[in-house]
Backbone as CSV, one residue per row, in Angstrom:
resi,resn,N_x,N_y,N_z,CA_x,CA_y,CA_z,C_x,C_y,C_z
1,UNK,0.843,-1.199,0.000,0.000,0.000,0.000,0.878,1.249,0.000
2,UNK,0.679,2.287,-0.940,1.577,3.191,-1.009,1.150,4.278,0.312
3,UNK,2.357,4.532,0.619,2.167,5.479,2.119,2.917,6.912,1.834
4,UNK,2.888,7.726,2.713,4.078,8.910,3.100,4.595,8.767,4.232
5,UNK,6.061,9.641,4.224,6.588,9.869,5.534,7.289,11.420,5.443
6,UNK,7.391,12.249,6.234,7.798,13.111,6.505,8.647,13.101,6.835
7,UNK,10.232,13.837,6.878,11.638,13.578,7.326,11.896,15.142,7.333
8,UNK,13.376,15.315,8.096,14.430,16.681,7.953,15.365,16.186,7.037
9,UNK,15.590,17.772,5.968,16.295,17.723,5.005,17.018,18.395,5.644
10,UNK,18.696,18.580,5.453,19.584,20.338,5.683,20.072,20.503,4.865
11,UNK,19.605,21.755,4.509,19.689,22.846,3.463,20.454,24.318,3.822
12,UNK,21.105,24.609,2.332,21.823,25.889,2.941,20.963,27.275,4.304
13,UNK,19.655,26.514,4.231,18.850,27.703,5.293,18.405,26.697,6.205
14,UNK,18.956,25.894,6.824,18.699,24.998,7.971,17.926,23.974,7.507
15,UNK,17.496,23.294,8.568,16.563,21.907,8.663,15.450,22.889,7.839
16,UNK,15.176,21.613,6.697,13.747,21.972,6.396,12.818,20.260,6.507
17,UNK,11.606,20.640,6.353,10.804,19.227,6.581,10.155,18.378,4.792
18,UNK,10.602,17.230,4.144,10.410,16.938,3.253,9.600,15.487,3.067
19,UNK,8.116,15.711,2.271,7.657,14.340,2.652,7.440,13.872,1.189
20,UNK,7.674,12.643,1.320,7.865,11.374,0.423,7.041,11.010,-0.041
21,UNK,5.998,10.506,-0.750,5.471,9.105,-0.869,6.036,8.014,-1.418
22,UNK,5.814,6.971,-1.208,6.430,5.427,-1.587,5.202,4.350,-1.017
23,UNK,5.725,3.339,-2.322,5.195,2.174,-2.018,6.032,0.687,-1.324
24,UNK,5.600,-0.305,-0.822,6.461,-0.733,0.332,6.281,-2.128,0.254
25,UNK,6.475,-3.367,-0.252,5.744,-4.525,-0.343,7.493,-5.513,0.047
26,UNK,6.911,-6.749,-0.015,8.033,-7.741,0.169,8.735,-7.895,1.670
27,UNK,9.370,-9.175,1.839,10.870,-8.935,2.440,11.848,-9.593,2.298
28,UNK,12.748,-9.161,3.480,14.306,-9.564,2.811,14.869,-8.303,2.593
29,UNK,16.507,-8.650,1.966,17.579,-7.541,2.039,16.376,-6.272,1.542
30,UNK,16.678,-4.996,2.000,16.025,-3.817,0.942,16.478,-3.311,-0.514
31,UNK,15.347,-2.924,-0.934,15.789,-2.484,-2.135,15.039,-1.476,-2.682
32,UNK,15.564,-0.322,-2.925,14.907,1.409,-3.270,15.285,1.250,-5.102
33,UNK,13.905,1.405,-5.359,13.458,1.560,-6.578,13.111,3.051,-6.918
34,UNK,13.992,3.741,-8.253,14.077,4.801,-8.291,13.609,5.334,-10.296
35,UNK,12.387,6.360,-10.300,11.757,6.571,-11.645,12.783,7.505,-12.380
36,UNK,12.658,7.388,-13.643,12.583,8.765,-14.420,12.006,9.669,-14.317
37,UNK,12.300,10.565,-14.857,12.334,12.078,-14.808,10.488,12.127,-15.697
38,UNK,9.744,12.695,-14.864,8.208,13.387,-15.474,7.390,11.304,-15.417
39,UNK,8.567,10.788,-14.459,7.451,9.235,-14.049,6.914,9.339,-12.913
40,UNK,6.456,7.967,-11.782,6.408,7.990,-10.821,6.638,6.805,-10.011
41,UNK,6.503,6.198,-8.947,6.640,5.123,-8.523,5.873,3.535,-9.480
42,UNK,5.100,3.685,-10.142,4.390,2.863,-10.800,5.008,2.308,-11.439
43,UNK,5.855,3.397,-12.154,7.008,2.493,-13.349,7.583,1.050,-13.324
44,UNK,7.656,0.936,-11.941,8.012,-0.316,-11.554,7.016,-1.209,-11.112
45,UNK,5.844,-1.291,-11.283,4.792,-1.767,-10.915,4.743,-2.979,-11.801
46,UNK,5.210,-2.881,-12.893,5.015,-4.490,-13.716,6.108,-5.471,-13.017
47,UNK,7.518,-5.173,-11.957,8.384,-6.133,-11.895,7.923,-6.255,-9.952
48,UNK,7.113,-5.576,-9.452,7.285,-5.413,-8.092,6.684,-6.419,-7.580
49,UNK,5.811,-7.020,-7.900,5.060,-8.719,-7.387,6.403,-9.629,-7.398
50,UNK,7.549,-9.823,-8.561,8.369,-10.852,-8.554,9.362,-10.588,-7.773
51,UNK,9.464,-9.049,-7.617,10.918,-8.763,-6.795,10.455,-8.888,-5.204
52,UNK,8.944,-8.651,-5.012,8.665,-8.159,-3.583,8.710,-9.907,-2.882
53,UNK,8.795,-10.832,-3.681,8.707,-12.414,-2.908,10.333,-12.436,-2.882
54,UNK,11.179,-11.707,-2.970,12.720,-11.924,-2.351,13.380,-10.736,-1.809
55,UNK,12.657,-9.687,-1.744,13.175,-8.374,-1.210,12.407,-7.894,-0.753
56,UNK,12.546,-7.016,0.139,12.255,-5.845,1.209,12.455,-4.309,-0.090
57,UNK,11.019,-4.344,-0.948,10.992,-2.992,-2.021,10.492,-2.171,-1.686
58,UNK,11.144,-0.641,-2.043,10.598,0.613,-1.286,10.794,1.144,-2.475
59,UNK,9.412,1.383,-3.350,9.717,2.359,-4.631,8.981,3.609,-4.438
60,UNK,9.872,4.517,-5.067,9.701,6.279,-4.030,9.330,6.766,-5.458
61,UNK,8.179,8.000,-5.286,8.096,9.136,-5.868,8.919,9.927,-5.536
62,UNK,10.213,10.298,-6.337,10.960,11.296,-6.365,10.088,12.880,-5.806
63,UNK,10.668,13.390,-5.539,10.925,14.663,-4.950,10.174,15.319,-6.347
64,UNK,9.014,16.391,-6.248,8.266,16.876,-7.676,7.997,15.704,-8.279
65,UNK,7.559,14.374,-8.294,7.172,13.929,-8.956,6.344,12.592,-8.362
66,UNK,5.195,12.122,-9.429,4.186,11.109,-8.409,3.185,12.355,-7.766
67,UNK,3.165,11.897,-7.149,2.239,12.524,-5.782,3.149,13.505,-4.878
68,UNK,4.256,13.111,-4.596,5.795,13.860,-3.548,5.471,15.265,-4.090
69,UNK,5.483,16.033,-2.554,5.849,17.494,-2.803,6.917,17.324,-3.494
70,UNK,7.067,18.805,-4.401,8.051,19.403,-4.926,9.676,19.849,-3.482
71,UNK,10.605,19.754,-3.880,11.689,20.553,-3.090,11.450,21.690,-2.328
72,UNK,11.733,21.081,-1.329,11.724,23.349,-0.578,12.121,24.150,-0.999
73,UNK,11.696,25.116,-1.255,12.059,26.475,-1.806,13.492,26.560,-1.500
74,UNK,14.165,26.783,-3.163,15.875,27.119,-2.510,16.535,25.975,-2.452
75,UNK,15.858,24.996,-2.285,17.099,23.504,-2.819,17.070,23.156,-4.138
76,UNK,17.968,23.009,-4.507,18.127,22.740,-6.431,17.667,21.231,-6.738
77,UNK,17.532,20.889,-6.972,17.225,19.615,-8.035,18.813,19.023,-8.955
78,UNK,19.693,18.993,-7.924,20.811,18.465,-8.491,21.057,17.654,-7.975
79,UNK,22.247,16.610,-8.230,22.295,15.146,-7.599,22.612,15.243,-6.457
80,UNK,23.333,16.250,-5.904,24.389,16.062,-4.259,22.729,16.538,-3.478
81,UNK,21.890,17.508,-4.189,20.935,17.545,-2.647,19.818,16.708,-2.886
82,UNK,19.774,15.874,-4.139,18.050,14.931,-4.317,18.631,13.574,-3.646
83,UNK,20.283,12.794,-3.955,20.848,11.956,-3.370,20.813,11.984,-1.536
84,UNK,21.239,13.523,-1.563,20.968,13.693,0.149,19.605,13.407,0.589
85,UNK,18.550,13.875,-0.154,17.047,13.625,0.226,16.981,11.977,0.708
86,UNK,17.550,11.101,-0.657,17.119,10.521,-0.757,17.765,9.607,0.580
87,UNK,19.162,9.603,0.738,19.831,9.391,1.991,18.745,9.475,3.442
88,UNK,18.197,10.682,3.182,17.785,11.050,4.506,16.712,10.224,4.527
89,UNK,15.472,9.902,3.389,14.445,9.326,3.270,14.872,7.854,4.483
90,UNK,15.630,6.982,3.166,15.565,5.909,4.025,16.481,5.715,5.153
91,UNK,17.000,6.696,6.311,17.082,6.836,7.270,16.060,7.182,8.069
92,UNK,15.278,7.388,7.807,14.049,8.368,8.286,13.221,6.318,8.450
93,UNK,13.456,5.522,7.183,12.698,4.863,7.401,13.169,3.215,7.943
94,UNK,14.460,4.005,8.910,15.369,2.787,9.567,15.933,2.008,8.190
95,UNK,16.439,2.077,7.112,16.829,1.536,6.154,18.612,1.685,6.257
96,UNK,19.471,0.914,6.668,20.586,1.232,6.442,21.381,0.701,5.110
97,UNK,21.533,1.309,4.598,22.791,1.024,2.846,21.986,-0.056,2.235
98,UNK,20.649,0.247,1.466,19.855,-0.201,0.794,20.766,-1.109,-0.361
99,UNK,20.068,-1.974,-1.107,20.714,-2.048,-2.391,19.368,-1.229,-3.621
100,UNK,20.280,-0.731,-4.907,18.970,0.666,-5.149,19.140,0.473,-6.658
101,UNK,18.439,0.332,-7.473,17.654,0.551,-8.999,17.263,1.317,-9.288
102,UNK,17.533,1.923,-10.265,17.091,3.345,-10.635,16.903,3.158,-12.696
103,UNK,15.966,3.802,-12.938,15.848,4.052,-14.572,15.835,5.518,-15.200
104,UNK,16.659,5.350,-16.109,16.866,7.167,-16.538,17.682,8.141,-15.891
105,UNK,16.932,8.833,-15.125,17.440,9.961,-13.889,17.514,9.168,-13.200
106,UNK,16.845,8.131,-12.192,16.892,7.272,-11.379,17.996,6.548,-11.360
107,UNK,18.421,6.101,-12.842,19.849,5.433,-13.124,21.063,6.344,-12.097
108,UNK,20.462,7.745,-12.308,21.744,8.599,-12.502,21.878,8.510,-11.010
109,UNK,20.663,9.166,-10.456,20.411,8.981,-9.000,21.042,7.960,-8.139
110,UNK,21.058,6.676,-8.658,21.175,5.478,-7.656,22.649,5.282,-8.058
111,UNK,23.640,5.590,-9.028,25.193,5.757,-9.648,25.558,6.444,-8.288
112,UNK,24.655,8.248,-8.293,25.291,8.857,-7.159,25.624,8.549,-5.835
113,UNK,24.245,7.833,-5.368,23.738,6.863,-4.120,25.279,5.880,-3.794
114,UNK,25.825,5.290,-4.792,26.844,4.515,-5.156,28.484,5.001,-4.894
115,UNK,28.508,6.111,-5.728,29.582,7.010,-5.412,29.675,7.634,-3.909
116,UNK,28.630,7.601,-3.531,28.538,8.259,-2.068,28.515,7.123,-1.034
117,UNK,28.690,5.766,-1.792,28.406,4.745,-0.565,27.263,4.534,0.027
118,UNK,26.340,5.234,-0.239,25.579,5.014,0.733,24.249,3.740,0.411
119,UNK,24.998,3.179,-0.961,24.002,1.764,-0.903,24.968,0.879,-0.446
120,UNK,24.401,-0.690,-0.913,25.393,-2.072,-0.840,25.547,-2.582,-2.314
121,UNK,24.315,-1.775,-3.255,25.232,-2.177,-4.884,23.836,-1.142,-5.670
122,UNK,24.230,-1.349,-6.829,23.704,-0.408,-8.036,23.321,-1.010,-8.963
123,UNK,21.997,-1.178,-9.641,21.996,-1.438,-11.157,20.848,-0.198,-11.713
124,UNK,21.393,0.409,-12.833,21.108,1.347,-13.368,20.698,1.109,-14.939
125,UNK,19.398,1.116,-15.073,19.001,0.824,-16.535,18.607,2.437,-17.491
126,UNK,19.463,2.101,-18.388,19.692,3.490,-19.267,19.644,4.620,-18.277
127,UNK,20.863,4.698,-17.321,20.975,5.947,-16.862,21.614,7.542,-17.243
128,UNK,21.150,7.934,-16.902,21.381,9.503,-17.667,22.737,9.542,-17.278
129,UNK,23.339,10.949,-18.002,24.355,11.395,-18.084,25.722,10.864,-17.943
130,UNK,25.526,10.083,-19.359,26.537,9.200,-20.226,26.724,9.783,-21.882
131,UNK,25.775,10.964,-21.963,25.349,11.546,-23.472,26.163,12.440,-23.917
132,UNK,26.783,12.518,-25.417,27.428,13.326,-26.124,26.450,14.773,-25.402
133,UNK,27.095,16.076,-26.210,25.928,17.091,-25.894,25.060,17.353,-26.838
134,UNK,25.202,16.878,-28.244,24.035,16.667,-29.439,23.246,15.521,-28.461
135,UNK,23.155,14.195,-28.219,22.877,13.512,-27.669,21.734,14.119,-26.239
136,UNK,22.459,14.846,-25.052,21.473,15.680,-23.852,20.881,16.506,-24.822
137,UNK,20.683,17.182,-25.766,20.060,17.845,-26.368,18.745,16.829,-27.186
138,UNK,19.078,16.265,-27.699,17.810,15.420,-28.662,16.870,15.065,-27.098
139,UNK,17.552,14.468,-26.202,16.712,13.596,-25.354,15.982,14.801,-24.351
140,UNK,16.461,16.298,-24.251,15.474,17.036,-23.613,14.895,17.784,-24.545
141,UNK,14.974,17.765,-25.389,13.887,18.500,-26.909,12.624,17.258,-26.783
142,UNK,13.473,16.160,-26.592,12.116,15.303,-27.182,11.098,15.024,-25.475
143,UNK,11.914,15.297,-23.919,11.031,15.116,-23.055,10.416,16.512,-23.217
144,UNK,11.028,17.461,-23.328,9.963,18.453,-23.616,8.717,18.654,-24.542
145,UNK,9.172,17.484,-25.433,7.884,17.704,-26.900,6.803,16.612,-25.720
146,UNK,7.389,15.890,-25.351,6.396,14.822,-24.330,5.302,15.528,-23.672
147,UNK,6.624,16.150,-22.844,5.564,17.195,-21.858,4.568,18.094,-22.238
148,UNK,4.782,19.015,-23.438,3.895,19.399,-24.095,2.462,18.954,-24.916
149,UNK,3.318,17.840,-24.950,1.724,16.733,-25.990,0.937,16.509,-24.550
150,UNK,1.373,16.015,-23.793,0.497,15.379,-21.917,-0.153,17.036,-21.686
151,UNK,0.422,18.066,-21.898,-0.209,19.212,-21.140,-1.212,19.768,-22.158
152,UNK,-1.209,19.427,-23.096,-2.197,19.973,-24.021,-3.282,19.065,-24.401
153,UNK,-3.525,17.976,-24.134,-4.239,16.964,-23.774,-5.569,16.953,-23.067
154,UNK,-6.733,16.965,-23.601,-7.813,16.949,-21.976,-7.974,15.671,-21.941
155,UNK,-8.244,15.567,-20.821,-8.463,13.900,-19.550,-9.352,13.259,-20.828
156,UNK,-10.426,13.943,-21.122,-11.147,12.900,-22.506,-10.564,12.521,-23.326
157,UNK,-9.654,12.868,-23.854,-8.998,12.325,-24.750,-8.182,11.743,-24.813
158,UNK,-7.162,12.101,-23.207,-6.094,11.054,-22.773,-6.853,9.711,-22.575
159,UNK,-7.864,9.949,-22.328,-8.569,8.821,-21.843,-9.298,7.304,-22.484
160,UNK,-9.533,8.323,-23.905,-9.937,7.544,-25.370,-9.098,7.195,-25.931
161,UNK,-7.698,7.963,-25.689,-6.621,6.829,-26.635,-6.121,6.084,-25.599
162,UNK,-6.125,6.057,-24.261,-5.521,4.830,-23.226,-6.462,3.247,-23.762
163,UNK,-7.504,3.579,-24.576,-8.158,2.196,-24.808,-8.069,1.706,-25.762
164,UNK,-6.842,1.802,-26.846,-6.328,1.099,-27.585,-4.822,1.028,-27.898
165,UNK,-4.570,-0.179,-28.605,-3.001,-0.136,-28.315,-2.355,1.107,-29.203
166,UNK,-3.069,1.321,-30.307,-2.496,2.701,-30.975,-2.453,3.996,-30.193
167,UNK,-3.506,3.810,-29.874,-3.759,5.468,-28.732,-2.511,5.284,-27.476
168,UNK,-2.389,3.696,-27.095,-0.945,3.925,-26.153,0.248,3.898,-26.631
169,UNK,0.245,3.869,-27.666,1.547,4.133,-28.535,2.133,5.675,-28.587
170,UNK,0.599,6.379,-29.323,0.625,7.726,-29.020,0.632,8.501,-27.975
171,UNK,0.098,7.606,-27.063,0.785,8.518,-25.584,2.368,8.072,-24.645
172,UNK,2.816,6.662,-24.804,4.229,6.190,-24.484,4.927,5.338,-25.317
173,UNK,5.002,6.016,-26.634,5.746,4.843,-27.861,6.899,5.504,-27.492
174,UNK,7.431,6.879,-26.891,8.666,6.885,-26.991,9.445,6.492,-26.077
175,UNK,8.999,6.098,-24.765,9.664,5.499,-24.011,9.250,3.775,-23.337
176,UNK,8.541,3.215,-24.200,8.115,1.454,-24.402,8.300,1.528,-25.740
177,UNK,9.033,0.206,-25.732,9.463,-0.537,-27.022,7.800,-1.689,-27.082
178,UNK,7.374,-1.609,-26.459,6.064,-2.825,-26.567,4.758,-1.850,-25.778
179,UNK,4.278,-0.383,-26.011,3.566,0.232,-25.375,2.257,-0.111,-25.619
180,UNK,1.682,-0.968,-26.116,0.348,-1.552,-25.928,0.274,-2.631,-25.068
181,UNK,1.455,-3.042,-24.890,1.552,-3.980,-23.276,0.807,-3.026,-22.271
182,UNK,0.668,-2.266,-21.689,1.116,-1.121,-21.010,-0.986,-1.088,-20.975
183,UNK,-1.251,-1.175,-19.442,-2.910,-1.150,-19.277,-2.935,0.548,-19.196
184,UNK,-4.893,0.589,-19.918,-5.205,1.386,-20.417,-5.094,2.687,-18.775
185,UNK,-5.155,2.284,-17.472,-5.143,3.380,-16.212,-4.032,3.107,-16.328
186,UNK,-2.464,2.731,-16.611,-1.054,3.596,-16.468,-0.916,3.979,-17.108
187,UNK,-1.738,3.996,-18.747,-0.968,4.999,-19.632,-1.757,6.496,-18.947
188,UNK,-2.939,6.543,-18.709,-3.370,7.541,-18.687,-2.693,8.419,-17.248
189,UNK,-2.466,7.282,-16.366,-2.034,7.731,-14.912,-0.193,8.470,-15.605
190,UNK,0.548,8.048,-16.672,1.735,8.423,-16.144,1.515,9.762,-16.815
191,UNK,0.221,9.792,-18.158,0.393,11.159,-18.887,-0.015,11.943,-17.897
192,UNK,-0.501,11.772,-16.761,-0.993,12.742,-16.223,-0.100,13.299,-15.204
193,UNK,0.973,11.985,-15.031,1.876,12.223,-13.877,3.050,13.285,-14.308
194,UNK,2.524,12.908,-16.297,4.075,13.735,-16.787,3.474,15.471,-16.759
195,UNK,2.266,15.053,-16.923,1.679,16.709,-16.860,1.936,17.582,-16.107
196,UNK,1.648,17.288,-14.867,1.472,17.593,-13.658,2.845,17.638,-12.745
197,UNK,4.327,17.349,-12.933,5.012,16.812,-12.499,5.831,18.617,-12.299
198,UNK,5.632,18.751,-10.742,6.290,20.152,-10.296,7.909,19.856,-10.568
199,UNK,8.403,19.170,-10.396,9.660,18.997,-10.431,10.610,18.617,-11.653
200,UNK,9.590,19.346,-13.295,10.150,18.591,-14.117,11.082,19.859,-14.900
201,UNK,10.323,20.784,-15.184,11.564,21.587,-15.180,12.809,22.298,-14.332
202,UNK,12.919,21.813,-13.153,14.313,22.480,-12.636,15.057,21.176,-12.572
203,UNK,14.587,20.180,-12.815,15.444,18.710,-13.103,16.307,18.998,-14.307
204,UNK,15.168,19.143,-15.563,16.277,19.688,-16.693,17.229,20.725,-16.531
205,UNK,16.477,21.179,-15.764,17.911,23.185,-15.949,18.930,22.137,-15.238
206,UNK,18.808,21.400,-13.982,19.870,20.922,-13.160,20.551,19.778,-14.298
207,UNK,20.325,18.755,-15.146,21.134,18.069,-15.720,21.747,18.352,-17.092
208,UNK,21.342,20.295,-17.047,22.191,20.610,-18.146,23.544,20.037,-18.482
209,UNK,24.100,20.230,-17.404,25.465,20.279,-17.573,25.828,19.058,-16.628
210,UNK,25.121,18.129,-16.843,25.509,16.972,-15.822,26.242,16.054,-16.672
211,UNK,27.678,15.113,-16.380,27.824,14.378,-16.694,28.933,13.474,-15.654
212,UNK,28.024,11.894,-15.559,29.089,11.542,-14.782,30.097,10.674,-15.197
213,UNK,31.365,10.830,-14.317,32.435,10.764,-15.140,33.354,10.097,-14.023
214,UNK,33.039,9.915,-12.786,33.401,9.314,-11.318,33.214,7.634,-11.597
215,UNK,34.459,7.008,-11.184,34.347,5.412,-11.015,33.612,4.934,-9.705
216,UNK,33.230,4.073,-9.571,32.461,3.544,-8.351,33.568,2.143,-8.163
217,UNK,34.390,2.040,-7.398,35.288,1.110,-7.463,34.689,0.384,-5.646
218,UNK,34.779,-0.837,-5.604,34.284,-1.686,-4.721,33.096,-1.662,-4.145
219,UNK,31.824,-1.571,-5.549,30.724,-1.850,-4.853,30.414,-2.315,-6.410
220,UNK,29.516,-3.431,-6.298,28.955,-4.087,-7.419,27.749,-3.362,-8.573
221,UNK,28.073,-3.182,-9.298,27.247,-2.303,-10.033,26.936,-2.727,-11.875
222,UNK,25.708,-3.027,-11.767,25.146,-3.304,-12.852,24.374,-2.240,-13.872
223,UNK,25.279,-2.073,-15.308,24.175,-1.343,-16.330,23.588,-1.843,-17.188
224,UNK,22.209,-1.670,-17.379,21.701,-2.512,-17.732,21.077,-1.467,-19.446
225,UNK,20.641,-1.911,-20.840,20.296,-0.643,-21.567,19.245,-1.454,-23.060
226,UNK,18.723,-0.924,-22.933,17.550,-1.735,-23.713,18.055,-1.743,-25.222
227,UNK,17.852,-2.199,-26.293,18.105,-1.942,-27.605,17.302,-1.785,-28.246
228,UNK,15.919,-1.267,-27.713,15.337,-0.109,-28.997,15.177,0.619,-27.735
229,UNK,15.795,1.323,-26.854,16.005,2.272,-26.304,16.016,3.505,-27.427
230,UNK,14.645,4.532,-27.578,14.754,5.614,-28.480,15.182,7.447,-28.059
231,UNK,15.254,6.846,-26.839,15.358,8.660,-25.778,17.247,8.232,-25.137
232,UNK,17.846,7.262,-25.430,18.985,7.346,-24.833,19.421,6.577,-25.386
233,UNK,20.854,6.542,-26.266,20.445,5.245,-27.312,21.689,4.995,-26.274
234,UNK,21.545,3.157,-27.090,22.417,2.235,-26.055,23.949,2.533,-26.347
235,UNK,24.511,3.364,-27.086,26.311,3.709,-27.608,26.548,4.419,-25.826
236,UNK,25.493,5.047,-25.253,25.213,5.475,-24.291,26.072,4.534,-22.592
237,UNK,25.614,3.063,-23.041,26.508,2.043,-22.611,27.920,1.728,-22.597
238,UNK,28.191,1.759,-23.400,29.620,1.429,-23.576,30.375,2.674,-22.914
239,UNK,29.951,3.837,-22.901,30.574,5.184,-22.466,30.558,4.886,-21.183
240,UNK,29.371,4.130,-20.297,29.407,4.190,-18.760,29.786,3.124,-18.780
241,UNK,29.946,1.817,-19.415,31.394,1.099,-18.721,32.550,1.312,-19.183
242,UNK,33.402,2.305,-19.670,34.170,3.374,-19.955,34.705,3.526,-18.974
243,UNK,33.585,4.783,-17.907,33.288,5.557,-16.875,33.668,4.392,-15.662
244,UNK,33.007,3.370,-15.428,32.763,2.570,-14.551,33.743,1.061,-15.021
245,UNK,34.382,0.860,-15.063,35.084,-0.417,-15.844,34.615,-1.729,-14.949
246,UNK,34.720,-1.581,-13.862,34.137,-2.800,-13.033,32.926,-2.973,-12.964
247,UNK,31.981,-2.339,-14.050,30.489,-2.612,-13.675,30.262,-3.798,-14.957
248,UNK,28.828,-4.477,-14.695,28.538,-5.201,-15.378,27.426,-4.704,-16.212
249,UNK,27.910,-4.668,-17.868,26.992,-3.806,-18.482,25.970,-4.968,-19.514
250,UNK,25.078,-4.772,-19.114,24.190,-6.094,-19.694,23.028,-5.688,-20.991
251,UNK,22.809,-6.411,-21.849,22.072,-5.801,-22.677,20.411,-6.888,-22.610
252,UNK,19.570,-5.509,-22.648,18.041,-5.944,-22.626,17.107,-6.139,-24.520
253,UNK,17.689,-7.432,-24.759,16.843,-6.941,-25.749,15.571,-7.072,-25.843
254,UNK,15.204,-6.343,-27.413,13.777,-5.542,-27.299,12.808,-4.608,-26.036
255,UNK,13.666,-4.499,-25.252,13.278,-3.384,-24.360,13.662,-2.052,-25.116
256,UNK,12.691,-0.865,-24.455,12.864,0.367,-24.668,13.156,1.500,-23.903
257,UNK,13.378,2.274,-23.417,13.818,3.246,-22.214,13.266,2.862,-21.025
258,UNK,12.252,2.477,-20.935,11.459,2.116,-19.312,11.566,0.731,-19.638
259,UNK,12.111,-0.028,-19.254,12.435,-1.509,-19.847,11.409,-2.380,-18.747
260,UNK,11.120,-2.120,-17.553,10.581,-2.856,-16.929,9.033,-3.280,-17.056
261,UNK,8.462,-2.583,-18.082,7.094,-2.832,-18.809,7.233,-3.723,-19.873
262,UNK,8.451,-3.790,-20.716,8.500,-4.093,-22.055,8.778,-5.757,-21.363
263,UNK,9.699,-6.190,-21.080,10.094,-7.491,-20.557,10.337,-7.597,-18.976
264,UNK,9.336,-7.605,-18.237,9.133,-7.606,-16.754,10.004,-8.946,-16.291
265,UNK,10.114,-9.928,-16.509,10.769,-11.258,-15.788,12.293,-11.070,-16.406
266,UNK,12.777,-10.840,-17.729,13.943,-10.198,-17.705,14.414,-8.957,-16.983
267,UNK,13.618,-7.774,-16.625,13.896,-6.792,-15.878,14.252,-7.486,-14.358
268,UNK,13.234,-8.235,-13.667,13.093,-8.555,-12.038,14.310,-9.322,-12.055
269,UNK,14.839,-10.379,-13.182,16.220,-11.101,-12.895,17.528,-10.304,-12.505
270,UNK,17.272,-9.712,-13.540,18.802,-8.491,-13.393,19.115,-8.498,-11.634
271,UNK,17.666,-7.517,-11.598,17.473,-6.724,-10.371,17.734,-7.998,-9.190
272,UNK,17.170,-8.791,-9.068,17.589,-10.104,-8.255,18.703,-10.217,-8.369
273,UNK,19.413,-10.725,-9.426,21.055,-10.884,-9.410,21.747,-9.885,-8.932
274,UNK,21.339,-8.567,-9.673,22.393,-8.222,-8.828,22.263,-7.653,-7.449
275,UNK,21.257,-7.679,-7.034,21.445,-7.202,-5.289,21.214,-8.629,-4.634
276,UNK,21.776,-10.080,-4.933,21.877,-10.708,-4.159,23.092,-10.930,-3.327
């Protein structure tokens, strides 16, 4: 059952108070499940029945996005203070050095989580900022053309194309490689999540200039990258085990940017392997 919790953030103007929502199922070791950028906790909703019968899963609405307040006024939306959030979250929820999954931004997110130690391992499917700068450019032209098609949209009509597989094509063909898999209340729930999502433009201003370029040396770390991935293409891979040489970079085929809809029992394996 998805819940909230309220926690202290510190911020350059003291303690401020930041609340969460997340969903919470399974047990066993933990494991923090982390969305893309204009998603929400759901994303992971096609692999969370197989992962929650061997893990302890806590998948979070990012900070502006889902349901989650937006950031306190005055904290940026960059990795050192959304990683700190996220630090503080699962302290807040007795969680010590999670093992953490992340897709997209989430990728990037749970890399940082990694670099900072503060998990027990990483697998990151098509995580951001591995991109030429033609490359960050195509992929925020085209979340912006996203965002624009979801905001110009009325609920009737999001609603009439969620009931066929063409109409879900037209609302998530660019990020599912198989988007008529995809039931007719999540397509409509994520266009609405992308609509609505306070935290989606100061994410972009913040990963203008993001690129990571830091090794994660003695903690196990898996990349994982779909091959009809169309918002991050997979050359994207090879650059972050480049970056990362000790990680294990695995390829998903026929998955597409949100891979865990397209092939759910290939997605939940990864994720099993590698945080066992």
């Amino acid at each position: 059952m998805a819940r909230e919790i309220t926690f202290s953030i510190e911020t350059a103007h003291g303690s401020r108070e930041l609340t969460v929502n997340y969903e919470r199922r399974g047990s066993g070791e933990p494991l923090l499940l982390l969305h893309g950028i204009g998603h929400h906790w759901q994303a992971w909703e096609p692999v969370l029945g197989i992962i929650a019968a061997e893990r302890d899963v806590i998948a979070v609405d990012l900070p502006g996005f889902g349901i989650s307040p937006a950031l306190p006024d005055g904290v940026p939306y960059d990795l050192s203070s959304v990683s700190a959030a996220l630090g503080s979250f699962c302290t807040a929820l007795g969680i010590d050095r999670p093992h953490v999954a992340g897709n997209s931004l989430g990728g990037l997110l749970a890399l940082e989580l990694g670099r900072e130690k503060l998990v027990r391992s990483v697998t990151a499917l098509s995580p951001a900022g591995f991109w030429s700068e033609a490359e960050r450019r195509y992929a925020f032209a085209t979340l912006r053309a996203m965002r624009l098609g979801a905001q110009s949209l009325p609920l009737p009509l999001i609603e009439r194309l969620s009931r066929t597989a063409a109409g879900r094509t037209a609302l998530t063909g660019t990020i599912y490689a198989r988007p008529g898999r995809r039931s007719p209340e999540a397509a409509v729930a994520e266009t609405i999540g992308l609509r609505d999502a306070t935290g989606f433009h100061q994410t972009l201003a913040a990963g203008r200039s993001v690129l990571f370029t830091d090794d994660i040396p003695d903690l196990p770390v898996t990349i994982g990258w779909g091959t009809r991935d169309r918002l991050l293409v997979r050359r994207q891979g090879i650059r972050a085990k480049h970056v990362i040489p000790g990680a294990r970079l695995i390829r998903l085929p026929g998955c597409g940017h949100v891979p865990m809809n397209d092939d759910p029992a290939l997605v939940a394996r990864v994720l099993l392997d590698a945080s066992s």
